[in-house]
Structure formats: structure tokens, C-alpha cells
N, C-alpha and C positions, 0 to 999 in steps of 0.2 A: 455453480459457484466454486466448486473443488477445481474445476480446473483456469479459472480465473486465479486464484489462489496457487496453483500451481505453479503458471504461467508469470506470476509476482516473484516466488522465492528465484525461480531461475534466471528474473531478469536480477535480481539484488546479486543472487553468486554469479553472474557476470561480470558487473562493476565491481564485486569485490576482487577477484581474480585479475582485471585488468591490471596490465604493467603498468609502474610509474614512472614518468620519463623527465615530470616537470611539475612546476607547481601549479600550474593551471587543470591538468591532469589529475591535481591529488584534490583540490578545489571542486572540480567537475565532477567526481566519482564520491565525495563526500556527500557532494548536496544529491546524485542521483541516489544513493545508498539511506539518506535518511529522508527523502521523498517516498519513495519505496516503501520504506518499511510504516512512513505513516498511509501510507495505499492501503496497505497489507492488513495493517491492524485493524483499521476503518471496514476492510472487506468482509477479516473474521467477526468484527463484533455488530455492524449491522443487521444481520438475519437475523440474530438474537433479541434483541432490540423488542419493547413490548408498542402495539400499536398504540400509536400519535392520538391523544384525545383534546380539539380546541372548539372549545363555544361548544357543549356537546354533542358534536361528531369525531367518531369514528371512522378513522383513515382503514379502512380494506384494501387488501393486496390482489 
């Protein structure tokens, strides 16, 4: 999971870093930039996450 996690922030300082040349460009790295980071947060806070209980069962991993 740490390096899924890894492999997120360094796609995000990518697009951040990318040059801007035009407005489709700043469009483009906006929406890739807050996809990203809603990836990212989903990634850190799912493990945490207490298990799923419907009709009494119990989800196991």
C-alpha cells in the first residue's frame, strides 16, 4: 500500500510541475491534480476503515 501511495504523490508532482502553455493544459493538470489527490486520500484512509457489517455478516479481508 506505501508504495501505491508513493507512486500517487509522484504522479500529482508531475502535473504539478508541468509547464503551462495554454489553457487546455491548465484544464488538463487541474482535473489530473485533484483526481489524484481524491485517489490518494481514498488510498490513505481505506485500510483504516473498520470492517463492513450488512444483515449480520461480517466482510473478512
Amino acid at each position: 500500500m506505501f508504495l501505491i501511495d508513493v507512486l500517487l504523490v509522484l504522479a500529482i508532482l508531475f502535473f504539478l510541475f508541468l509547464p503551462i502553455s495554454d489553457r487546455r493544459t491548465v484544464r488538463m493538470r487541474l482535473g489530473m491534480v485533484c483526481v489524484l489527490f481524491a485517489v490518494l486520500s481514498v488510498a490513505v484512509v481505506r485500510p483504516h476503515l473498520a470492517p463492513v457489517q450488512i444483515a449480520s455478516v461480517v466482510s473478512t479481508h
